[in-house]
C-alpha positions in Angstrom: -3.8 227.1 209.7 -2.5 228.0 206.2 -5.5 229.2 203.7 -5.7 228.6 200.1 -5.0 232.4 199.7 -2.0 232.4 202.0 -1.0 228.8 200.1 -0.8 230.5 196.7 1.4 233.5 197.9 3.6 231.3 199.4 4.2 229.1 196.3 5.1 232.1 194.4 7.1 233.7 197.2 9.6 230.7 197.3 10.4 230.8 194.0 11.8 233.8 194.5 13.3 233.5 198.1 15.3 230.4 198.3 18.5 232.2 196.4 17.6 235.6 197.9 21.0 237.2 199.5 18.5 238.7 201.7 16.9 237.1 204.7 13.2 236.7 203.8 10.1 234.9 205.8 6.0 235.7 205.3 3.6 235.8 207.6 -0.4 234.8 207.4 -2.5 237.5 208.1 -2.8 236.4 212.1 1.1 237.3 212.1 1.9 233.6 212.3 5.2 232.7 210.4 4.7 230.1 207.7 7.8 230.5 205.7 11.3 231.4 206.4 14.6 231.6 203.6 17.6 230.0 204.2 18.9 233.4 204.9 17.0 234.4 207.7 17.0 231.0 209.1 20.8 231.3 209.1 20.8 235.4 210.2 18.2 234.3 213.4 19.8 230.6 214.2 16.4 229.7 213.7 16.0 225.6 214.1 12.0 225.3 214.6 9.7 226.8 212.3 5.8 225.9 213.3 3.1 227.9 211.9 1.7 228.0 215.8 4.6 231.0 216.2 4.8 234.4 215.6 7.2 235.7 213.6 8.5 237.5 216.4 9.2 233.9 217.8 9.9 232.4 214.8 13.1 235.1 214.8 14.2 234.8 218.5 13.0 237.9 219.7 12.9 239.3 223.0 9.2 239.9 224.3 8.0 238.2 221.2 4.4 239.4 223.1 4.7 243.2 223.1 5.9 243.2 219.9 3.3 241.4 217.8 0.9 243.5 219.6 2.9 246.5 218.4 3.0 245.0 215.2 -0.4 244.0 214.7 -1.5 247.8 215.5 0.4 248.8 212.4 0.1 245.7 210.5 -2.0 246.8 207.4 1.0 249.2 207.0 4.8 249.0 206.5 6.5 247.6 209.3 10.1 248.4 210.4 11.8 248.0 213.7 15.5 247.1 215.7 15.7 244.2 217.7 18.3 242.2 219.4 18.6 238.8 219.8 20.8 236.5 221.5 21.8 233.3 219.1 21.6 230.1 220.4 25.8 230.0 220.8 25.0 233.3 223.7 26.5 235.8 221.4 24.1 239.2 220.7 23.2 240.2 217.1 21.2 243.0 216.1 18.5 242.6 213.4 16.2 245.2 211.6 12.8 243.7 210.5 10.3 245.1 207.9 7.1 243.9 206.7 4.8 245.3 204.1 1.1 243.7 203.6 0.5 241.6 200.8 -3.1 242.7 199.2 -5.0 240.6 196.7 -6.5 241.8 193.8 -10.2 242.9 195.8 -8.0 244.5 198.2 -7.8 241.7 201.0 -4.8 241.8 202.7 -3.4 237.9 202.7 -0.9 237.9 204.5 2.3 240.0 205.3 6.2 239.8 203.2 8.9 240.4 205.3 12.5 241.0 205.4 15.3 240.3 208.1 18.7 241.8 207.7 21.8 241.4 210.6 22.9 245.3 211.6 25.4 244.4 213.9 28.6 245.9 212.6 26.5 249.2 211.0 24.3 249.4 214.5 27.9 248.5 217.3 30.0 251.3 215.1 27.7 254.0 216.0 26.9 253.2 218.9 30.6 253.6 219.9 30.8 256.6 218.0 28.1 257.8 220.1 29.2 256.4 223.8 33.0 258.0 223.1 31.6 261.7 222.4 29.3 261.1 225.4 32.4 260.0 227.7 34.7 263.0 226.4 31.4 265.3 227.8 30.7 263.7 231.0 35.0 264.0 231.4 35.1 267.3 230.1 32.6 268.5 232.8 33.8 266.0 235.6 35.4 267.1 238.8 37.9 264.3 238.4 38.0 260.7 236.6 36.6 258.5 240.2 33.4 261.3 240.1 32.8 260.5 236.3 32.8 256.4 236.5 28.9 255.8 237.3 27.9 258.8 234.8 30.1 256.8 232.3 29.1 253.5 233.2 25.4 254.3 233.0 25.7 255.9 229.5 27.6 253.2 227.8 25.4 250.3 229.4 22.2 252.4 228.0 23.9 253.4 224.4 25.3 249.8 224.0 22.7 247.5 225.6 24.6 246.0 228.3 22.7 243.9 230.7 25.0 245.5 233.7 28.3 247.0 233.8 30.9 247.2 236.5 33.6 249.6 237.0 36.1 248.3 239.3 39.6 250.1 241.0 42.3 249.6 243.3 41.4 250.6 247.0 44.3 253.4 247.6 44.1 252.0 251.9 43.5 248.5 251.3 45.1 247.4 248.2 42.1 245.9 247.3 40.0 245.1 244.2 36.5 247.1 244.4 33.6 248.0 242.7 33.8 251.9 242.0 30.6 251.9 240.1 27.7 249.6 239.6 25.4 249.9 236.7 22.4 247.3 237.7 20.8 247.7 234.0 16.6 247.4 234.0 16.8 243.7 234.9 14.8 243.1 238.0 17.5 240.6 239.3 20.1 242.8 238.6 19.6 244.9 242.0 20.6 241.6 243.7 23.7 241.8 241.5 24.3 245.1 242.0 24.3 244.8 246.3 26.5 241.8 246.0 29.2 243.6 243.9 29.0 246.8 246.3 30.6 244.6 248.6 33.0 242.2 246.9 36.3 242.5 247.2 39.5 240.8 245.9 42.7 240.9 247.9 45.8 242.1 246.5 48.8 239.8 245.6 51.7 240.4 247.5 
């Protein structure tokens, strides 16, 4: 529930946040998210806003759990972390969040300011910068291309945060579409995925 401090804050905050460029939100000082801008309702896809949520739910994050407990170990400090989240159209975005305490006059911390900004383009460019000087090295010490593939797969589903990754090839006997390398990601289910590739097949068209 909202106190008469955090009340107060927030009344001033909006004044100030509703024509920010930026994408805004504060917090109460349980971490709870009782004001977003439009600009980080529109970064985040956000449709619900309760003050029963995080902020880490409030933004569509992944884990919302592990990171409010992360959070809330730093919380009387600034806060600044990389997340991805998934929009509600499936498409992945990449957001940085920082928060910085809000202390009253005696020195009570009332709640926390934040700011959301989208990353994407800046965070996707160098992390292809940084997957293409990792392929040339795994190639440039690679006893042919077929030995590279699940060095190379591996690398650019960890630098790029694929879910999985599948490299597949031409069977030179068979004709047939294969799997040459299966990168099953950390998912749990993804072992499943990965057996069930390992022996799909798709026949050539003749």
């Amino acid at each position: 529930m909202e106190s008469a401090e955090s009340s107060e804050v927030l009344t001033g905050f909006r004044l100030l946040a509703e024509c920010s460029p930026a994408g805004l939100f504060i917090v109460d000082r349980e971490g709870c998210c009782i004001y977003m801008n439009p600009r980080a309702i529109a970064i985040c896809k956000s449709t619900v806003l309760s003050t029963q949520q995080s902020w880490a739910q409030s933004l569509r994050l992944e884990d919302p759990g592990s990171i409010m407990a992360s959070w809330s170990a730093t919380a009387n400090i600034e806060y600044s972390e990389t997340f991805r989240i998934c929009t509600p159209d499936s498409t992945w975005r990449w957001i940085e969040v920082r928060t910085l305490p809000i202390v009253s006059g005696e020195g009570m911390v009332g709640g926390h300011s934040g700011i959301v900004q989208d990353i994407s383009e800046r965070w996707l460019a160098e992390r292809q910068t940084t997957a293409r000087d990792t392929i040339t090295q795994i190639l440039a010490h690679a006893e042919s291309p077929e030995s590279a593939c699940g060095a190379i797969l591996r690398e650019i589903g960890e630098i790029l945060g694929w879910d999985t990754g599948v490299f597949w090839g031409v069977d030179r006997q068979t004709r047939a579409l294969r799997a040459i390398a299966v990168w099953p990601g950390r998912h749990p289910a993804s072992l499943a995925f990965e057996t069930d590739t390992r022996k799909a097949s798709v026949p050539s068209l003749k």
